[in-house]
PyMOL Python script that loads the backbone (N, CA, C, O; Angstrom):
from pymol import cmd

cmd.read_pdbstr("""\
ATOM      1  N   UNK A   1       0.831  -1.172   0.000  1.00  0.00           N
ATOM      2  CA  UNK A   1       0.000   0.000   0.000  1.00  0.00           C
ATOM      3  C   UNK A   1       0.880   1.243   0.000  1.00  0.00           C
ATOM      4  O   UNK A   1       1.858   1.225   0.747  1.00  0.00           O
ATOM      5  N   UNK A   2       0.650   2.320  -0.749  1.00  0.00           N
ATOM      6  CA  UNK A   2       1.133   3.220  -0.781  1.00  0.00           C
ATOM      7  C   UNK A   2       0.824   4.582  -0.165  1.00  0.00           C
ATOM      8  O   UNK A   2      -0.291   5.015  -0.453  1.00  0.00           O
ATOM      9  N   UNK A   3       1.528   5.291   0.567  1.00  0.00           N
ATOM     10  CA  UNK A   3       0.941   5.997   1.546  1.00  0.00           C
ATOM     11  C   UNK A   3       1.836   7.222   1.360  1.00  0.00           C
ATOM     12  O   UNK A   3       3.002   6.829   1.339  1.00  0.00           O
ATOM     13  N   UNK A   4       1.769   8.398   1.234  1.00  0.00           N
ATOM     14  CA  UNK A   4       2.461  10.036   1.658  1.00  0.00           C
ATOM     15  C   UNK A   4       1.532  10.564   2.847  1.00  0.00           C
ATOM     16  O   UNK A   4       0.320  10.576   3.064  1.00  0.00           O
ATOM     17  N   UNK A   5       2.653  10.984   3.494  1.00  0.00           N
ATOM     18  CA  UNK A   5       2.867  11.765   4.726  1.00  0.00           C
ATOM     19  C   UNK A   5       2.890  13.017   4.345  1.00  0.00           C
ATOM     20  O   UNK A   5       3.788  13.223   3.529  1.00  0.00           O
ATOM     21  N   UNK A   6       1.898  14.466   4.762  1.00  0.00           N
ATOM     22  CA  UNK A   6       2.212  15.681   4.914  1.00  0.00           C
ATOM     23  C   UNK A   6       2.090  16.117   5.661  1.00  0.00           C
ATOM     24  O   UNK A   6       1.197  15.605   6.336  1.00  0.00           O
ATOM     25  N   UNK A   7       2.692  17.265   6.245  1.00  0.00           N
ATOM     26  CA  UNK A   7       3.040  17.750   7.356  1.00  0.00           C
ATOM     27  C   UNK A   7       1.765  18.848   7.101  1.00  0.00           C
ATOM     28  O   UNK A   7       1.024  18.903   6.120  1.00  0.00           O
ATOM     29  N   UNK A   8       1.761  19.814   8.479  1.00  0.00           N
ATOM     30  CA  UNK A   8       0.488  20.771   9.269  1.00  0.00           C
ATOM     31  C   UNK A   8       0.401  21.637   7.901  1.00  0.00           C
ATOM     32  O   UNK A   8      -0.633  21.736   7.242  1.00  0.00           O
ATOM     33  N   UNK A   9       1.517  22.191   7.601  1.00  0.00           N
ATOM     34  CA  UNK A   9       1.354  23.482   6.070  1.00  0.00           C
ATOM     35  C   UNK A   9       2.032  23.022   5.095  1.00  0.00           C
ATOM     36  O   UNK A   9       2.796  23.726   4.434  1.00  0.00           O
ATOM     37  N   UNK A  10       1.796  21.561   4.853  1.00  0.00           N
ATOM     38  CA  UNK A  10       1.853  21.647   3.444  1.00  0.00           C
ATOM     39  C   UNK A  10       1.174  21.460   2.536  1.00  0.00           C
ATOM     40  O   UNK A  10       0.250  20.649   2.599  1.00  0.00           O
ATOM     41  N   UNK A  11       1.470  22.217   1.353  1.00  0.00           N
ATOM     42  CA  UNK A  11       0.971  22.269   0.472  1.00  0.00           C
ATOM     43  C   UNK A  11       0.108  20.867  -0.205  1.00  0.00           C
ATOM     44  O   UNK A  11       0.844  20.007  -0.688  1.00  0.00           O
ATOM     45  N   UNK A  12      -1.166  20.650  -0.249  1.00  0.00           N
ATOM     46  CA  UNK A  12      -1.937  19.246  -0.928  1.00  0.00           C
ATOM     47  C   UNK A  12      -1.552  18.978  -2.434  1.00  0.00           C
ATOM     48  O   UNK A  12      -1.566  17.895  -3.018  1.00  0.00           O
ATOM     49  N   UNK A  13      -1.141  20.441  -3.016  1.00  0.00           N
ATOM     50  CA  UNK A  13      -0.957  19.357  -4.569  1.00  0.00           C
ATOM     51  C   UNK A  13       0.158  19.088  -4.178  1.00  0.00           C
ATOM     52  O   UNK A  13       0.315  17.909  -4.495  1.00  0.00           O
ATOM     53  N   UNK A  14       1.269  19.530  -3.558  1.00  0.00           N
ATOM     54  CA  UNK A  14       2.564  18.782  -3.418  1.00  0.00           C
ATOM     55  C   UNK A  14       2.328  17.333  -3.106  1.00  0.00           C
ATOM     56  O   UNK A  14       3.125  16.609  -3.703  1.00  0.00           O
ATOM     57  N   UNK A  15       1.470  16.698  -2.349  1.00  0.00           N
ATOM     58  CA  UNK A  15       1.260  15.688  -1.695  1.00  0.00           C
ATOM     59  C   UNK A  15       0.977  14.554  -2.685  1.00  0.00           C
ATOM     60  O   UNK A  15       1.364  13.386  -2.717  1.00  0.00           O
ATOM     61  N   UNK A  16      -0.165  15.584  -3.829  1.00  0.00           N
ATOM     62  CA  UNK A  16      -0.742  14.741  -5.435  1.00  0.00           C
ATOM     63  C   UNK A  16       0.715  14.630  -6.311  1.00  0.00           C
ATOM     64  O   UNK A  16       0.853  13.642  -7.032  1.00  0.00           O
ATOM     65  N   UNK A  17       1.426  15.295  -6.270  1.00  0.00           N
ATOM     66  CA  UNK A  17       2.538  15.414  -6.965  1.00  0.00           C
ATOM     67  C   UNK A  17       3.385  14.278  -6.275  1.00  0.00           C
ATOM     68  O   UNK A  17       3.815  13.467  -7.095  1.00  0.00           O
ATOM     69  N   UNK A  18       3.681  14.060  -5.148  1.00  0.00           N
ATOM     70  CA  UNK A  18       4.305  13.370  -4.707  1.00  0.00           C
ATOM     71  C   UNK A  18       3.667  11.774  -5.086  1.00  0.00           C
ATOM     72  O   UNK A  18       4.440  10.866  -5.391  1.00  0.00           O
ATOM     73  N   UNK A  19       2.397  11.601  -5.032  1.00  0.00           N
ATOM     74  CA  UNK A  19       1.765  10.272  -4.735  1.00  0.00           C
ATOM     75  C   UNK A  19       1.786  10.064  -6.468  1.00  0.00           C
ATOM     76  O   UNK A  19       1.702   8.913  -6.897  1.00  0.00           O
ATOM     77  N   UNK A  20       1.880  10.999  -7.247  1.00  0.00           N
ATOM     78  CA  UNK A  20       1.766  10.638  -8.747  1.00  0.00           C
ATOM     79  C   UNK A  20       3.172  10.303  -8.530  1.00  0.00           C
ATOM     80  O   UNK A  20       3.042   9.098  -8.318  1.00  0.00           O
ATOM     81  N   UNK A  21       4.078  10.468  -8.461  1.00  0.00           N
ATOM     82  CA  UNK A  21       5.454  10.254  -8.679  1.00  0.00           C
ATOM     83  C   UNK A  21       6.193   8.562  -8.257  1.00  0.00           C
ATOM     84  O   UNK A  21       7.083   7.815  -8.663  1.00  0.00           O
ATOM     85  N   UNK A  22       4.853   8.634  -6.900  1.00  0.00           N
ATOM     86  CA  UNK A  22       5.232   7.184  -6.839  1.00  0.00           C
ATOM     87  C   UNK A  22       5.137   6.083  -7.201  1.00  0.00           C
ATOM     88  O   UNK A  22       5.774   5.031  -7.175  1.00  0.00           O
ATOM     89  N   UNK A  23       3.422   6.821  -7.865  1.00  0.00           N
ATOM     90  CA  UNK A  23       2.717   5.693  -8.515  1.00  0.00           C
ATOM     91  C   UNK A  23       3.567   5.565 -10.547  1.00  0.00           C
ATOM     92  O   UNK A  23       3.432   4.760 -11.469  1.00  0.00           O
ATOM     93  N   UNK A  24       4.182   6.544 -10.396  1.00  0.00           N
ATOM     94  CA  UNK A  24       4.983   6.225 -11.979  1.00  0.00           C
ATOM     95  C   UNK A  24       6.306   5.278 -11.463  1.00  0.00           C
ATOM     96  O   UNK A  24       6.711   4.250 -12.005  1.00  0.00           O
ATOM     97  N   UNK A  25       6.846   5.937 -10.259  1.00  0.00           N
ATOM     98  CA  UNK A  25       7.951   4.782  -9.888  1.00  0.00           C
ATOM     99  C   UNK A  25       7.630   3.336  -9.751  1.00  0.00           C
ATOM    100  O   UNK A  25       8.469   2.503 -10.094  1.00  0.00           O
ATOM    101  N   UNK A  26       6.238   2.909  -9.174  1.00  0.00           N
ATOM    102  CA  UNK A  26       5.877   1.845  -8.873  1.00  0.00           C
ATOM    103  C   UNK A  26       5.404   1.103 -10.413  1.00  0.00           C
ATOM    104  O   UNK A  26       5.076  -0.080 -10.317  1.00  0.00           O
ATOM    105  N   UNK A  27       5.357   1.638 -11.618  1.00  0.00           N
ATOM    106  CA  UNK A  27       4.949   1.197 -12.929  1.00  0.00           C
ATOM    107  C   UNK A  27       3.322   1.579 -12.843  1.00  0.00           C
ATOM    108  O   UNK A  27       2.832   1.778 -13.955  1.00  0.00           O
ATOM    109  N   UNK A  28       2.464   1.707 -11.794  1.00  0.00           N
ATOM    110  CA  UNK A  28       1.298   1.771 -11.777  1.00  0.00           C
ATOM    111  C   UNK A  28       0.821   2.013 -13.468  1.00  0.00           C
ATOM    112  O   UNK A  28       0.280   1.180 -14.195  1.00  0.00           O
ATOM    113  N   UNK A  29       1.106   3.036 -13.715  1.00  0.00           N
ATOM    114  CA  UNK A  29       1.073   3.735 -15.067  1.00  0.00           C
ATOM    115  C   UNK A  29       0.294   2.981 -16.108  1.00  0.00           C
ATOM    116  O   UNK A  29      -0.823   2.841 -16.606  1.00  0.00           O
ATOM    117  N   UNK A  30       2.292   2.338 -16.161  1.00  0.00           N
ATOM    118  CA  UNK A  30       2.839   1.473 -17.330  1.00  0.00           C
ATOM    119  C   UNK A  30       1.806   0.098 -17.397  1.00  0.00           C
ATOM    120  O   UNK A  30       1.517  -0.415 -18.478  1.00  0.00           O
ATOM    121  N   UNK A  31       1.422  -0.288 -16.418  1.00  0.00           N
ATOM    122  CA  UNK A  31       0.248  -1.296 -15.694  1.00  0.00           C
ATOM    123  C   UNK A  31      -1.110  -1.414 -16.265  1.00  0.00           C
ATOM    124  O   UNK A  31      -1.710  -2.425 -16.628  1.00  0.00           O
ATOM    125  N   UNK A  32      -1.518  -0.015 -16.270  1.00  0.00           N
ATOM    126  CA  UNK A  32      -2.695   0.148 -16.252  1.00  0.00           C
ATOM    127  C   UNK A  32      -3.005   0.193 -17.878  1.00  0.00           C
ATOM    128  O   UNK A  32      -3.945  -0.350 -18.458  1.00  0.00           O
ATOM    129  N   UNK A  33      -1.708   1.178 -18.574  1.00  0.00           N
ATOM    130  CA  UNK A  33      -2.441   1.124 -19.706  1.00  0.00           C
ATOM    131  C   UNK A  33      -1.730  -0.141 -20.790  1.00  0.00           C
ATOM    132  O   UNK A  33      -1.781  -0.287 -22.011  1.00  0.00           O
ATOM    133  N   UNK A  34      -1.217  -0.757 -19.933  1.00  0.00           N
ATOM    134  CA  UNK A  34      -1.003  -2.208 -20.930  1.00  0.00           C
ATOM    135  C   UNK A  34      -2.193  -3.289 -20.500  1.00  0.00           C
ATOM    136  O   UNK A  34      -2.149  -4.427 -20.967  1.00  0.00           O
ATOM    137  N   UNK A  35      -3.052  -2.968 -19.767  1.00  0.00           N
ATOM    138  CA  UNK A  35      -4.468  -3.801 -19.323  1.00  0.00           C
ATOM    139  C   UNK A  35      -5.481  -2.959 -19.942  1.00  0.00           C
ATOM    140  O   UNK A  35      -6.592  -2.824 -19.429  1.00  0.00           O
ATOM    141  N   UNK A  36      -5.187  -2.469 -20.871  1.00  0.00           N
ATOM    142  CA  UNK A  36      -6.463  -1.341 -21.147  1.00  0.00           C
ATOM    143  C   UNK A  36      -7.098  -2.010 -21.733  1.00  0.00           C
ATOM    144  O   UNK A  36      -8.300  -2.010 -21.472  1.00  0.00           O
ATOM    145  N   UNK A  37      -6.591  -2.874 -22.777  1.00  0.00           N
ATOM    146  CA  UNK A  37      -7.167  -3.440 -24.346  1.00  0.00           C
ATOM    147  C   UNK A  37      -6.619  -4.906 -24.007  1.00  0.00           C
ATOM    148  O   UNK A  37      -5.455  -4.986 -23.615  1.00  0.00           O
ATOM    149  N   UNK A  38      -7.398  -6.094 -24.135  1.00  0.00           N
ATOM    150  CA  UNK A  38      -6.926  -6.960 -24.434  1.00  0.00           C
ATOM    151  C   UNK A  38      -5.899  -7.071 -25.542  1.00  0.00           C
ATOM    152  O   UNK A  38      -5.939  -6.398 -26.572  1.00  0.00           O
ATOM    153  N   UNK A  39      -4.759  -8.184 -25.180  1.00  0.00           N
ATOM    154  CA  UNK A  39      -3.955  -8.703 -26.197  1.00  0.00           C
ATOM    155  C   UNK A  39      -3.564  -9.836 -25.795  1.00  0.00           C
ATOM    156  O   UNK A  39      -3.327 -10.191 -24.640  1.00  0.00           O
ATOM    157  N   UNK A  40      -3.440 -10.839 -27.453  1.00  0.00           N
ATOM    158  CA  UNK A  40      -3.383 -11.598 -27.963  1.00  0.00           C
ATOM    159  C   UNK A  40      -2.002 -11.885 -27.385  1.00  0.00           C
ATOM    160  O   UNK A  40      -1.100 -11.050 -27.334  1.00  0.00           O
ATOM    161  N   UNK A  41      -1.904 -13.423 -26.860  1.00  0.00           N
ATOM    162  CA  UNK A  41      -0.726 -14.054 -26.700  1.00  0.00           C
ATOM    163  C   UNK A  41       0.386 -13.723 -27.707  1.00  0.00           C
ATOM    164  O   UNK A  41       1.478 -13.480 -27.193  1.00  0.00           O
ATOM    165  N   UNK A  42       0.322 -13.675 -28.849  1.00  0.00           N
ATOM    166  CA  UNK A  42       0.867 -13.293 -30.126  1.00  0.00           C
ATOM    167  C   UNK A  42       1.695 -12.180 -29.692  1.00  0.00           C
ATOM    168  O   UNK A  42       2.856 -12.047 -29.307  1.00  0.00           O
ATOM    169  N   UNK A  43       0.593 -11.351 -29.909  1.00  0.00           N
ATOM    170  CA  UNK A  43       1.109 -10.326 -29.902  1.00  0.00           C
ATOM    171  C   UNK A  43       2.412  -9.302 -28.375  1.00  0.00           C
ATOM    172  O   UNK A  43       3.091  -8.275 -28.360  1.00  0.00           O
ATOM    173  N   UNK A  44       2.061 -10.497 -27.331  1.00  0.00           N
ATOM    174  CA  UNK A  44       2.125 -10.072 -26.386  1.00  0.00           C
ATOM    175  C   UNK A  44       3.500 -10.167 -26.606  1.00  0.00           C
ATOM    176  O   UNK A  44       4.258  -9.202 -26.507  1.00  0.00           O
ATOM    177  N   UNK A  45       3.938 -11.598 -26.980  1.00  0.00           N
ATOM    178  CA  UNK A  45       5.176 -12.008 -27.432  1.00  0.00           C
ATOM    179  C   UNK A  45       6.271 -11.136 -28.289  1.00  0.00           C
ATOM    180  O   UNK A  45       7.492 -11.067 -28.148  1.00  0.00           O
ATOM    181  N   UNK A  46       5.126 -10.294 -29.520  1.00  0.00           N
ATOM    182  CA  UNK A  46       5.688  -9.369 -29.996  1.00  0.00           C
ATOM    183  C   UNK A  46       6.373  -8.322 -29.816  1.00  0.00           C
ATOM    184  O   UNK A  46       7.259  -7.846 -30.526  1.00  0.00           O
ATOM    185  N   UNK A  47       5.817  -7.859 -28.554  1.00  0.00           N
ATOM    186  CA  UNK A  47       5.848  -6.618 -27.981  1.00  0.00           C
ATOM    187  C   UNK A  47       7.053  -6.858 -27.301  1.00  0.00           C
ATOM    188  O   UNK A  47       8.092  -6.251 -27.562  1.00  0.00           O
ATOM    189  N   UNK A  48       6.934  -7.838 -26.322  1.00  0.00           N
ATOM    190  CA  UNK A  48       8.237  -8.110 -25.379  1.00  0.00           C
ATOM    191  C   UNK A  48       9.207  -8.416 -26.561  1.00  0.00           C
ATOM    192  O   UNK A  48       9.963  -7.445 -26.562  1.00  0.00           O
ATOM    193  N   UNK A  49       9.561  -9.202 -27.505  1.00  0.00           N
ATOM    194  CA  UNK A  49      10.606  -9.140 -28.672  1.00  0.00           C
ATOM    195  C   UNK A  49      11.231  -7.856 -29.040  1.00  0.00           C
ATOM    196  O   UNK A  49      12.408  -7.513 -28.932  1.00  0.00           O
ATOM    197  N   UNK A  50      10.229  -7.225 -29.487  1.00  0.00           N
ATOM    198  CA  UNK A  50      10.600  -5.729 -29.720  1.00  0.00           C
ATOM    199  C   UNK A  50      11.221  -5.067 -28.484  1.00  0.00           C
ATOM    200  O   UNK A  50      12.410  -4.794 -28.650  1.00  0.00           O
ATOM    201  N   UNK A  51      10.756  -4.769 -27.385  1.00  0.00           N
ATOM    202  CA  UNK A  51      11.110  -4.477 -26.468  1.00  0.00           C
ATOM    203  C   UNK A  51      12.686  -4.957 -25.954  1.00  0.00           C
ATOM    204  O   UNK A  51      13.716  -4.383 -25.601  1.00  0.00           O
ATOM    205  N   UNK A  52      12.355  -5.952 -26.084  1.00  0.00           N
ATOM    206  CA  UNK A  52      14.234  -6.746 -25.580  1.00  0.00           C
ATOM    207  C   UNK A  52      15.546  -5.735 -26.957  1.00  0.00           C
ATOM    208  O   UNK A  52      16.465  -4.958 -26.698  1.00  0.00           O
ATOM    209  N   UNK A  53      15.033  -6.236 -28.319  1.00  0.00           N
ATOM    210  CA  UNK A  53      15.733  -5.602 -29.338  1.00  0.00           C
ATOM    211  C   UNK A  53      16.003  -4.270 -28.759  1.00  0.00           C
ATOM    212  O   UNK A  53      17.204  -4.082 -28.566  1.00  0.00           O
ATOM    213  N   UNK A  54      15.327  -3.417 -28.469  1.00  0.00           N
ATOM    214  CA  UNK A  54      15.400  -1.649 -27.813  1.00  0.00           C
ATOM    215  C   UNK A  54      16.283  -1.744 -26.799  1.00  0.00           C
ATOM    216  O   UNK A  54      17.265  -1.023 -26.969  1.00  0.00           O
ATOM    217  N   UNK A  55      16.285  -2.398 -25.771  1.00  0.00           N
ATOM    218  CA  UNK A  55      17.239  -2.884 -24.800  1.00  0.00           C
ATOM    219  C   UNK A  55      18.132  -3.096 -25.240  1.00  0.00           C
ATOM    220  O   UNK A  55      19.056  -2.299 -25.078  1.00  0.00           O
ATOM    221  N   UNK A  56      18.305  -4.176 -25.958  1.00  0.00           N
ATOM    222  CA  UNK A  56      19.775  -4.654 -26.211  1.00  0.00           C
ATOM    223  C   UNK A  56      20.198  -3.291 -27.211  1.00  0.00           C
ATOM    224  O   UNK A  56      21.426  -3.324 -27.284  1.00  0.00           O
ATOM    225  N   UNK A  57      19.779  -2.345 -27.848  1.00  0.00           N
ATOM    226  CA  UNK A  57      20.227  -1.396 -28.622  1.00  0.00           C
ATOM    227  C   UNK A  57      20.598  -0.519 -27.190  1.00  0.00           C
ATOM    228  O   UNK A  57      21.734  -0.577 -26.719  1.00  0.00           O
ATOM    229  N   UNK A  58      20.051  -0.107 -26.870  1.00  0.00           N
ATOM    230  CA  UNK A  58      20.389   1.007 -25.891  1.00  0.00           C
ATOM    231  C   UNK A  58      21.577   0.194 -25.051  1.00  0.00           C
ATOM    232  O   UNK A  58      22.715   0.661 -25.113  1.00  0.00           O
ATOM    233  N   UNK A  59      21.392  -0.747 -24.437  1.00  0.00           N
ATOM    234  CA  UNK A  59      22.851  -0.987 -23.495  1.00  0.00           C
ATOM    235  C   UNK A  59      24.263  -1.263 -24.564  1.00  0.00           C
ATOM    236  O   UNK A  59      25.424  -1.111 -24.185  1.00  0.00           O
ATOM    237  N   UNK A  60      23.978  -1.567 -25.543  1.00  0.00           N
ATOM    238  CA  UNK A  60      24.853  -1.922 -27.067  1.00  0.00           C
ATOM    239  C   UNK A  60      25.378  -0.255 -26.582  1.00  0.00           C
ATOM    240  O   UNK A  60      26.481  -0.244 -26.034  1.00  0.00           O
ATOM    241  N   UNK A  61      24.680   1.135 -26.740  1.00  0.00           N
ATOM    242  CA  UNK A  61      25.145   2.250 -27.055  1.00  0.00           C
ATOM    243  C   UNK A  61      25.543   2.592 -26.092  1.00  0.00           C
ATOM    244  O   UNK A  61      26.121   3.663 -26.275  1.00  0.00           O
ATOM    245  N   UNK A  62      25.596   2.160 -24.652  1.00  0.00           N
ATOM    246  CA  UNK A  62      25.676   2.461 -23.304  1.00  0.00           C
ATOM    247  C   UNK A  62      27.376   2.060 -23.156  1.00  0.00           C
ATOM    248  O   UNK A  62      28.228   2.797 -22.661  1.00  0.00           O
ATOM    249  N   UNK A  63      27.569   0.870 -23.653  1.00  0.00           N
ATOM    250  CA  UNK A  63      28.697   0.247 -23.645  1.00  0.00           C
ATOM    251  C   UNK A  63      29.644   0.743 -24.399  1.00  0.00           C
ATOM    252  O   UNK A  63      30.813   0.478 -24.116  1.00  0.00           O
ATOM    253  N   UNK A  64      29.443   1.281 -25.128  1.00  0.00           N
ATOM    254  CA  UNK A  64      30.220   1.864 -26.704  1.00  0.00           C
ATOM    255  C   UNK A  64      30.579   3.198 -26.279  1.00  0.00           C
ATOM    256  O   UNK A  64      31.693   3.605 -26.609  1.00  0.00           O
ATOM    257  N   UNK A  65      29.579   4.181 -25.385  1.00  0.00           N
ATOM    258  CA  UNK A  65      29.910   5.220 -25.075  1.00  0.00           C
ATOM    259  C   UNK A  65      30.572   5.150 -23.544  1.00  0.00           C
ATOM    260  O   UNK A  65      30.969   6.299 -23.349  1.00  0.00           O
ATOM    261  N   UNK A  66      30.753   4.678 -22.852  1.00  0.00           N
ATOM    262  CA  UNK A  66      31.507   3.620 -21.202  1.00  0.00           C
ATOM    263  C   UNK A  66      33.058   3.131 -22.081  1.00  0.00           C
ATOM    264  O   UNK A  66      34.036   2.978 -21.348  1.00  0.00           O
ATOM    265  N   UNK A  67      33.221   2.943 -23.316  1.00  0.00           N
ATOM    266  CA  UNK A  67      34.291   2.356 -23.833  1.00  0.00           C
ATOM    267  C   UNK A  67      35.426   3.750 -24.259  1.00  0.00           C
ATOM    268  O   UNK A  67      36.614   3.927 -23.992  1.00  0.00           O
ATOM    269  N   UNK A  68      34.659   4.383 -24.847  1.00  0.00           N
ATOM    270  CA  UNK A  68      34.746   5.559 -25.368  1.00  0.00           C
ATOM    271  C   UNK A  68      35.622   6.851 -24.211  1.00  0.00           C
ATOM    272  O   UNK A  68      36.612   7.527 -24.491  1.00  0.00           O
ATOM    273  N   UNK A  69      35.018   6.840 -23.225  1.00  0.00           N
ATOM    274  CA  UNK A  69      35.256   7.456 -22.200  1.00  0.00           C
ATOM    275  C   UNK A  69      36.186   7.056 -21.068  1.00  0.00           C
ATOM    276  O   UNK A  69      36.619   7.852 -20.235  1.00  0.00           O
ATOM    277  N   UNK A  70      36.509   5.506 -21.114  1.00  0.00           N
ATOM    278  CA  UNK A  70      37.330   5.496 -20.627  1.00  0.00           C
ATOM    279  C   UNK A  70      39.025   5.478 -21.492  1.00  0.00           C
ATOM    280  O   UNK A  70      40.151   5.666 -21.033  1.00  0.00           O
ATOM    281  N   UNK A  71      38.530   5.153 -22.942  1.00  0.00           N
ATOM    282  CA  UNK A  71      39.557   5.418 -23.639  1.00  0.00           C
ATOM    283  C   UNK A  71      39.972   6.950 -23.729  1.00  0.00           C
ATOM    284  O   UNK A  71      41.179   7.187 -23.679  1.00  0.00           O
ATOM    285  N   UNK A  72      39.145   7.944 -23.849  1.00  0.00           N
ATOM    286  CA  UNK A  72      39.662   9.028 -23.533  1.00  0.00           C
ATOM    287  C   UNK A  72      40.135   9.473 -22.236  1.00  0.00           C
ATOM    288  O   UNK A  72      40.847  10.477 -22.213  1.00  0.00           O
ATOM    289  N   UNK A  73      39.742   8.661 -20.751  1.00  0.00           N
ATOM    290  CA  UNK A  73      40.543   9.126 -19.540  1.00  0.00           C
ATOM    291  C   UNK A  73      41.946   8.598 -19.831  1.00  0.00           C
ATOM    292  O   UNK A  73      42.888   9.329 -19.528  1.00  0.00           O
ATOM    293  N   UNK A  74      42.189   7.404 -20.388  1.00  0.00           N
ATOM    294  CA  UNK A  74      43.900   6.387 -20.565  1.00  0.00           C
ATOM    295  C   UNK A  74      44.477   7.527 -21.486  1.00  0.00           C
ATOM    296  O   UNK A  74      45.688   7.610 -21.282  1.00  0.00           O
ATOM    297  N   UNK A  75      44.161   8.192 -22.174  1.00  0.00           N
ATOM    298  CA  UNK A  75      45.114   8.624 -23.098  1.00  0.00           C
ATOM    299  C   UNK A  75      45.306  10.411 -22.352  1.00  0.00           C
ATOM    300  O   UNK A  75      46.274  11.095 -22.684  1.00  0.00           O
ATOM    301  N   UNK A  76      44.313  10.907 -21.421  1.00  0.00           N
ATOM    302  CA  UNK A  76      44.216  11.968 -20.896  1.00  0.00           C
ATOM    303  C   UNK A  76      45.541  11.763 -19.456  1.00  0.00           C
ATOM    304  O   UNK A  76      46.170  12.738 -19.044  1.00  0.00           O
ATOM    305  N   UNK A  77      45.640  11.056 -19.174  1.00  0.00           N
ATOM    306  CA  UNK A  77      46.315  10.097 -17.786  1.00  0.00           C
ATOM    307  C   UNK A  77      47.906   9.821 -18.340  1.00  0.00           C
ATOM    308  O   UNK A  77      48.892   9.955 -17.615  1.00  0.00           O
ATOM    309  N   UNK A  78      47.958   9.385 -19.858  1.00  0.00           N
ATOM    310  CA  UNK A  78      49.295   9.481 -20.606  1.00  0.00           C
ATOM    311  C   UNK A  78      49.973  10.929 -20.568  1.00  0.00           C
ATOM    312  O   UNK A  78      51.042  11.318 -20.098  1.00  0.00           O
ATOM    313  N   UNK A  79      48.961  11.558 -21.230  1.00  0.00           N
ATOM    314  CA  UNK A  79      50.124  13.023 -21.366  1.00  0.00           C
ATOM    315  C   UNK A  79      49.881  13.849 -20.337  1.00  0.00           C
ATOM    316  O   UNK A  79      50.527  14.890 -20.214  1.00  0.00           O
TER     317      UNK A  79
END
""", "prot")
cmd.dss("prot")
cmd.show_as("cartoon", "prot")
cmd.util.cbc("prot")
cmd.orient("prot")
């Protein structure tokens, strides 16, 4: 269960702001609107496929630029 605490003067949308924030940290979100519409085993499969491919692209570029940077500290550390 998810719960925010506010104190005597604070502000209530801070409180909505806060409880939205948790509920995006918690996926609530992401949750709700992938239950919106039924889907097809198929497709479900699809989605997660695609999804992994995006992953593996982004940590692919994560690594490349982590490679990158430490090759420029070794050669910064030389001269």
């Amino acid at each position: 269960m998810i719960t925010i605490k506010i104190g005597h003067n604070q502000d209530p949308n801070r409180a909505i702001q806060k409880l939205k924030n948790k509920l995006i940290q918690e996926g609530l979100f992401q949750e709700l609107k992938r239950r919106r519409y039924y889907a097809k085993p198929s497709l479900k499969k699809r989605l997660k496929r695609e999804e992994a491919e995006r992953q593996r692209v982004k940590d692919y570029r994560k690594r490349l630029a982590r490679a990158k940077q430490e090759e420029d500290n070794i050669y910064y550390k030389r001269h």
